[in-house]
Every structure is written in structure tokens, then in C-alpha cells.
C-alpha positions in Angstrom: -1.3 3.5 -10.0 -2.3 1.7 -6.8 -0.5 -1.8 -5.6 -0.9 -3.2 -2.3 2.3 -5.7 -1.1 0.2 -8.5 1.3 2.7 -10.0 3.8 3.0 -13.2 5.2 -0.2 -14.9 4.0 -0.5 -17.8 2.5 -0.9 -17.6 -1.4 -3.8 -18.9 -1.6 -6.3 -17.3 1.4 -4.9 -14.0 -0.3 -6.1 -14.8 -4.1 -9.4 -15.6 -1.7 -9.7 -12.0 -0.2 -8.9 -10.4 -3.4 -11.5 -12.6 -5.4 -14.2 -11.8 -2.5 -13.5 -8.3 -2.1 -13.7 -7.7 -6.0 -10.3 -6.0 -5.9 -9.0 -4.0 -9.2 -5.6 -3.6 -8.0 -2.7 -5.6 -8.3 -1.7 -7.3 -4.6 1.8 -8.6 -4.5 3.2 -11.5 -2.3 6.2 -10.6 0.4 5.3 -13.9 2.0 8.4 -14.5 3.8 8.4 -10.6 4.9 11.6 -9.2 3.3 10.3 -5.9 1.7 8.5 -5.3 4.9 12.0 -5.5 6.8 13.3 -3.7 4.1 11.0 -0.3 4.3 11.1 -1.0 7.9 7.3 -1.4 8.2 6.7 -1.8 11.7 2.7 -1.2 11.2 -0.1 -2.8 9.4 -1.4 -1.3 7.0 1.6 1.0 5.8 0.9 3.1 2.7 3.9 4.9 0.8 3.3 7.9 -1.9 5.8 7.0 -4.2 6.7 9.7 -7.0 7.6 9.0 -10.4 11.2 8.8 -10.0 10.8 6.0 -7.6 11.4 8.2 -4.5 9.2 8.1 -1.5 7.1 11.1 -0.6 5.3 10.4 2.6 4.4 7.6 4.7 1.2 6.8 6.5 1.6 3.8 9.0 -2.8 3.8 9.8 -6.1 2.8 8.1 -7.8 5.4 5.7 -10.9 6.2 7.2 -12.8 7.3 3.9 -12.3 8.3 0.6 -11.2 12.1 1.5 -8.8 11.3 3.7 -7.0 9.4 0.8 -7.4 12.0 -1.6 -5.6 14.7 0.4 -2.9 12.1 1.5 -1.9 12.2 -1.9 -3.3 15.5 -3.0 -1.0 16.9 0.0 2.5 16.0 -1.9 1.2 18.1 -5.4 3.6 20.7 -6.7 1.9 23.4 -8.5 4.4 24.8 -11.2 
């Protein structure tokens, strides 16, 4: 599942973007910037891999430059049993 955390933008000129751009995914509010200062994000955009127990796998604190670079960010952090 992807969610994207928008922070400190107004309510309203987010719902905007997210309407224009014909976005599928959910996009949360941090509008006063806590879980930002809580992860430590010191770079916009910030992606996190989480795994299914909650834990983080690997950061990326850039832009994706296409669709391949996304898939082997998260292909990268798949066990094989």
C-alpha cells in the first residue's frame, strides 16, 4: 500500500492537487509538521519502505526519477526464502 503524509499545507490547496493530479492514494495531513520532526525528515520528498511489522526498511530522502527506479527501491529490500 502507498500513502503519502503532505506537510504543512493548507487543507484545502492539498485536496486541490490531489483532485487535479487524479491521485489514487490516500495523502495524509501533518499540517502543523509533528510526524516530520518525528522521523526526522530533513528533505522533501522523503519516502520510507515500511515492512509489515511496522518497521522501517530503507529510506530515500530524493525524487523518483521514473517508474524503475521505484520498483528496485522496493524490490531491493525482498527476501527470497
Amino acid at each position: 500500500m502507498l500513502l503519502t503524509i503532505n506537510v504543512k499545507e493548507k487543507e484545502a490547496l492539498v485536496i486541490n492537487y490531489v483532485e487535479s493530479q487524479k491521485l489514487t492514494f490516500p495523502v495524509l495531513l501533518d499540517i502543523e509538521g509533528k510526524i516530520s520532526e518525528k522521523y526526522a525528515v530533513a528533505n522533501f520528498p522523503t519516502t520510507f519502505l515500511v515492512a509489515a511489522d511496522g518497521t522501517i526498511d530503507k529510506i530515500k530522502e530524493d525524487t523518483f526519477k521514473n517508474e524503475k527506479e521505484i520498483d528496485q527501491f522496493v524490490r531491493s529490500n525482498i527476501k527470497v526464502e
